[in-house]
N, C-alpha and C positions, 0 to 999 in steps of 0.2 A: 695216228690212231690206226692199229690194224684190223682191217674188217674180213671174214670168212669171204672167198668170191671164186669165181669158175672161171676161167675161158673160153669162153664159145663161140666157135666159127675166127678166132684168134680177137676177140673182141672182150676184155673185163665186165660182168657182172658180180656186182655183190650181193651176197645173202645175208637179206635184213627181217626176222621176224617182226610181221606187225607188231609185238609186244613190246622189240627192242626196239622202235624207230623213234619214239620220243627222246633215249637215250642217248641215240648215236647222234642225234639231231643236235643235242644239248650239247655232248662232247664236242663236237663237229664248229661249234658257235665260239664254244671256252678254247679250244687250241686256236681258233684264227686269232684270236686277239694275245695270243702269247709272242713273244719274240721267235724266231724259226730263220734257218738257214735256206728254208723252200723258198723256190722264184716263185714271183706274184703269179706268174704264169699255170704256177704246177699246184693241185693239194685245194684248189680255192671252190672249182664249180660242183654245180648237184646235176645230172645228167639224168633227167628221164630218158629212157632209151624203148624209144616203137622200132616196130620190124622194120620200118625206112631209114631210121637213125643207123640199124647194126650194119643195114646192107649198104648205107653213106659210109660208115665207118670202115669198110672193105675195100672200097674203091679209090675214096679221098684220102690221103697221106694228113692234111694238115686236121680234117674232122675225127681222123682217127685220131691225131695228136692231143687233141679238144678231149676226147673222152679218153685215153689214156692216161692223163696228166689228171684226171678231177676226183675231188676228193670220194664223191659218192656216187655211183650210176645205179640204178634201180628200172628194172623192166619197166614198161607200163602195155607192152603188150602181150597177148597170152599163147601166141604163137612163138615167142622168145622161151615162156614158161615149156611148153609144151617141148619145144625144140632143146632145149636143155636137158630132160629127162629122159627126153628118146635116147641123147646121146653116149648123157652120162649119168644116167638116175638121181640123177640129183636136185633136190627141190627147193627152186628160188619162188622170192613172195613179190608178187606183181601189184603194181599200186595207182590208185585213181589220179591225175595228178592235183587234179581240184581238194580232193583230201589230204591230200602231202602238202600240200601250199597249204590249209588249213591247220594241219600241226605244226608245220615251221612257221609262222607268223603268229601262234597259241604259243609258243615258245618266245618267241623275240618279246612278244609279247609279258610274258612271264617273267622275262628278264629286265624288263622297260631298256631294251635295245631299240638297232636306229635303220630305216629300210629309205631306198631311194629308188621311185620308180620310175624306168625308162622305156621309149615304146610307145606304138599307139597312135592314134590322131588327139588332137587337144581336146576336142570334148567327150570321148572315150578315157582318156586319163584323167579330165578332172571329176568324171564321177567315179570311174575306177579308185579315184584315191578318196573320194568324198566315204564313199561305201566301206570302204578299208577302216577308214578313221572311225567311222560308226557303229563297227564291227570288235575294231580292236585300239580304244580309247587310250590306253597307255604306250602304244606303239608309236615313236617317234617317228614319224616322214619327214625328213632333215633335208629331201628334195626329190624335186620329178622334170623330168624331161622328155617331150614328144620325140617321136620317131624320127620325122621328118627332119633330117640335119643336113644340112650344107657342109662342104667338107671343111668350109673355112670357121663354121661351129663347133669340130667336132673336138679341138683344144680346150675350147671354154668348156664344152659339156664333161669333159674328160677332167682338166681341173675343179670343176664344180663337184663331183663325186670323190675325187681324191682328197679335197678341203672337208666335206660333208663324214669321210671316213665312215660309212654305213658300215650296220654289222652284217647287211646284206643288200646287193643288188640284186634288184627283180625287174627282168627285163621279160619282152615278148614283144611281137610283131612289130615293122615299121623303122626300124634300126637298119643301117645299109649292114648285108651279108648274114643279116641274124646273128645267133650264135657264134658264128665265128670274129664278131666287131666284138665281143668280150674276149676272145682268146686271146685275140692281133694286140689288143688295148690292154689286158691284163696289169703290166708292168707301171702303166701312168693314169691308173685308177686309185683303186686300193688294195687294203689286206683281208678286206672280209670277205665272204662268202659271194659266188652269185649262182643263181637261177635263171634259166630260159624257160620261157613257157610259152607257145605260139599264140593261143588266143587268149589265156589267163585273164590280158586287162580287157578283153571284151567281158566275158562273163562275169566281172566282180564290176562292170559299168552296166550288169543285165542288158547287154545288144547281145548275146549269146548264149543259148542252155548247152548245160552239158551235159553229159549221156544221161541214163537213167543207171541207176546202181545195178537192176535186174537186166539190161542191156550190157554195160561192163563183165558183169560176173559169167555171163556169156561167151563173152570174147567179140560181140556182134557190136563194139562201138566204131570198126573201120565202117557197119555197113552203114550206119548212121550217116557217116561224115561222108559216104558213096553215094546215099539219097541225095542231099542238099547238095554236094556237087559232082554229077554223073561224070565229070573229067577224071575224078580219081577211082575210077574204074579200072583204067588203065594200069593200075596197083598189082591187078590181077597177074603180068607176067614175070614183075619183083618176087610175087610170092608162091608162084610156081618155080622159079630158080633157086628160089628160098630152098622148097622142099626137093628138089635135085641136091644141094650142095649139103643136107642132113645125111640123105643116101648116102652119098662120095663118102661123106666123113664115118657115116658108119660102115660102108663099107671094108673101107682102107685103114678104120679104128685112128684116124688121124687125130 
């Protein structure tokens, strides 16, 4: 599926009108389950991308690999929006991820497709999934798996997914390397779709709120997550390098 997208800062972003993400979301479900010459590897993940994601994705070779290879990357920060247009007028559509999660699984849903959640401590997941289920009653949970894995589990839990053939994995916090144990693992899972979302299964187990709408449409949800933990303050000199390396590019028209 070919989707409109930019490069910025040598980093893929696509351009998704809210209007059209229902659609892309749907097509995006219908081709995983078609036959295809693509490696499990490549075409399969959905990439939220924050300003620490784009500025990973510049330094790390294999996280860049992770979002170059996925099917769909969508901003979710507005200094990505912002930095986009400075460079090249061009306006991409930035998105909550709590709400993006809630039209992809209104989807699976709609299709009585089949999700497998992994991630989390055990009783952050079994309400996480208690809460799902009571949310979205025809949505299949074909299996869940906690974080915490030994590495002599991490076969079984890998076969367990690959057997369960989800039309989407929904992983988040507690997995050894994050996101990137989906990348490394791609090949000996499955063919459907997966999602990272760092606290996801804390807030759908309510141990987490997340932003307020009028705080997001702000741009002021880093300073939220700055309050509750004054360590990521520190953020501050990522995103001051951030706005030098907009200059460079504008400067030099790179």
């Amino acid at each position: 599926m070919d989707l409109k997208k930019v490069v910025f800062l040598n980093v893929p972003v696509h351009i998704v009108p809210p209007d059209e993400l229902s659609g892309v979301i749907a097509r995006l479900l219908n081709d995983q389950q078609k036959p295809s010459g693509v490696s499990p590897a490549k075409g399969r993940n959905i990439v939220l991308l924050s300003l620490a994601d784009l500025l990973r994705a510049r330094r790390n070779n294999e996280y860049r690999n992770y979002v170059l290879n996925a099917a769909l990357v969508l901003p979710i920060s507005k200094s990505i929006v912002t930095g986009i247009r400075f460079l090249t007028e061009r306006e991409v559509f930035r998105y909550m991820p709590f709400d993006f999660v809630i039209t992809l699984l209104s989807l699976l849903e709609k299709q009585e497709q089949s999700l497998y959640l992994l991630g989390g401590k055990k009783r952050i997941l079994r309400k996480a999934e208690k809460n799902i289920h009571a949310t979205f009653p025809r949505l299949k949970i074909v299996g869940r798996h906690h974080g915490s894995m030994r590495k002599g589990e991490e076969s079984a839990v890998k076969e367990a997914i690959r057997k369960s053939s989800p039309s989407l994995l929904l992983a988040g916090k507690g997995i050894r390397k994050n996101e990137l144990w989906i990348y490394r693992n791609s090949a000996g899972i499955n063919s459907g779709l997966r999602f990272w979302c760092s606290d996801l299964l804390k807030v759908f187990a309510d141990k987490k709120r997340r932003p307020s709408y009028a705080v997001f449409e702000k741009g002021l949800d880093g300073l939220v997550f700055c309050l509750r933990n004054p360590f990521r303050l520190f953020r501050i000199f990522p995103f001051l390098r951030y706005n030098i390396l907009l200059l460079i590019y504008r400067v030099f028209k790179w």
